[in-house]
C-alpha positions, 0 to 999 in steps of 0.5 A: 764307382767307374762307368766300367764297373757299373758297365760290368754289373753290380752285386744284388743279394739278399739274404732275406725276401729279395723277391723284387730283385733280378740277382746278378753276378760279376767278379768284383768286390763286395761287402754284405750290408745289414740294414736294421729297420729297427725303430719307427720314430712316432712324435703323436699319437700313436695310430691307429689306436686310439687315445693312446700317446708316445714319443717314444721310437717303436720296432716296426714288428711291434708298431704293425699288425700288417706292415711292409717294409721296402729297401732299396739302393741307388748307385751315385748314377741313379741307378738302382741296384738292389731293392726288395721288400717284405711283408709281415706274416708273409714268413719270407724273412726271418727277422721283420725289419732286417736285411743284407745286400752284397754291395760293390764298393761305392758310395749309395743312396738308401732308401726304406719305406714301410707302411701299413699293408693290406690286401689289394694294395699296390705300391711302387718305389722307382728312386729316391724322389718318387714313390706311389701307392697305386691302388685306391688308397694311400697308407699309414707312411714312414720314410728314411732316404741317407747316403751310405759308402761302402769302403771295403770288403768288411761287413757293414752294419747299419741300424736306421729309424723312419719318420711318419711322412703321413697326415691323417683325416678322421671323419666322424659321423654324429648321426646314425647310418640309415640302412640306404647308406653302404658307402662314403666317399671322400675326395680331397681337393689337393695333395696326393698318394704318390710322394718324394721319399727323401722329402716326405711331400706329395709330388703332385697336388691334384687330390684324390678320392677313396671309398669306404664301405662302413660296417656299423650296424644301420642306425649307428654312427660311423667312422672313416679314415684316410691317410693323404700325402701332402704337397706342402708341410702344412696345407689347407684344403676342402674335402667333399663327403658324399654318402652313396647306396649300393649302386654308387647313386649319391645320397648326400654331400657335404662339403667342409671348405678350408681344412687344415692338414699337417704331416704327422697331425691327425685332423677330426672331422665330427658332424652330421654327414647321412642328414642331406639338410645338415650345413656343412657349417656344423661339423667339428674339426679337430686336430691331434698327433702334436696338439688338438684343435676344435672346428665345427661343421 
């Protein structure tokens, strides 16, 4: 594509939920490019059910109950010419997954995201190296970035499978909830919620922290997920469990040094975290999606 043409403008269609791109029309060229996001590849145990194993690929309206689904195009200046997003329920599509673009002829890099979707949370695509959830916490990830050319003005009709870029820590409580105990906090000491969509890796490597707020009954033990990016396909951090009351006053902590992560393996953290006397050294540590492993703190 010349500098003139990308002067001139380029085409940003959709026929389906493009409430995120600005449309504009020139006189040139174009083809309508169907994209199918038609299969999630799941390696691992199948999340977020439990005991439930598939290597098979899965349509992302089977995969979520709540998902949401980013397409974006980047000319071969960087620049990005069409992106939209859709959510599932939202009835703003009419096929979860599938989206059409008037693309001028040119050569483009593609790239779609889905994750689970909440409510509250926030994400932000910017290229195909750089994309963040901005809210508290990061999400159950599947990434695709590949070139597309566009030759001419015929349809183009393309069909793309996303990989889990996710880990996924599990932390399960051995001891019951005392009523004092309506929130735990768990901060990582390294990788991050912002990652590369075309490497799958966290962009930074500082950590964060996310808070949740367990619904079991008083006196039952709980359970607490969370889903980092990590900076490096293998990577091995300390995680802090603090347990805090309603004004956020710190009950107990308990921190578990040296905690293997992998992309798409999920790690078990199982142990005795609301007993501020309890050592660390005493919880489990298990990891699945690919294999299991077994650690005690």
């Amino acid at each position: 594509m010349t500098k003139n043409l990308l002067m001139a403008g380029l085409v940003l269609l959709a026929a389906s939920c493009s409430n995120e791109s600005d449309v504009t029309v020139v006189e040139n060229q174009t083809a309508p490019v169907t994209v199918h996001v038609s299969d999630f590849s799941v390696s691992m145990e199948r999340m977020p059910s439990e005991g439930s194993t598939t290597r098979a690929a899965e349509n992302p309206g089977d995969y979520f109950n709540g998902g949401a689904i980013t397409l974006a195009f980047y000319n071969s200046e960087g620049t990005e010419v069409y992106k939209t997003t859709q959510v599932k329920g939202d009835g703003s599509y009419t096929t979860f997954g599938e989206f059409t673009a008037n693309l001028q002829i040119g050569t483009y890099t593609m790239v779609a995201v889905a994750r689970a979707h909440y409510d509250g949370d926030e994400f932000t695509l910017t290229s195909p190296t750089e994309a963040a959830f901005t809210s508290e916490r990061p999400r159950e990830t599947f990434s695709k970035v590949q070139s597309v050319t566009v030759s001419s003005a015929s349809p183009l009709d393309l069909s793309v499978t996303l990989n889990r870029i996710s880990s996924w820590l599990k932390i399960v409580s051995t001891d019951g909830r005392p009523a004092s105990a309506r929130k735990v906090r768990t901060t990582f000491s390294k990788g991050g919620k912002s990652f590369n969509p075309t490497t799958g890796l966290a962009t930074i490597d500082t950590g964060f922290s996310q808070t949740n707020n367990p619904t079991t009954a008083v006196g039952a033990t709980i359970t607490v997920n969370s889903l980092p990016f990590l900076y490096t396909d293998e990577e091995t951090m300390d995680i802090t469990i603090d347990v805090l009351d309603a004004d956020d006053n710190v009950l107990a902590t308990k921190v578990v040094n040296n905690v293997p992560f992998k992309r798409n393996r999920k790690t078990i953290l199982q142990g005795a975290i609301f007993t501020a006397e309890a050592s660390a050294a005493a919880f489990k540590l298990e990891t699945s999606w690919l294999d299991d492993e077994t650690i005690d703190f």
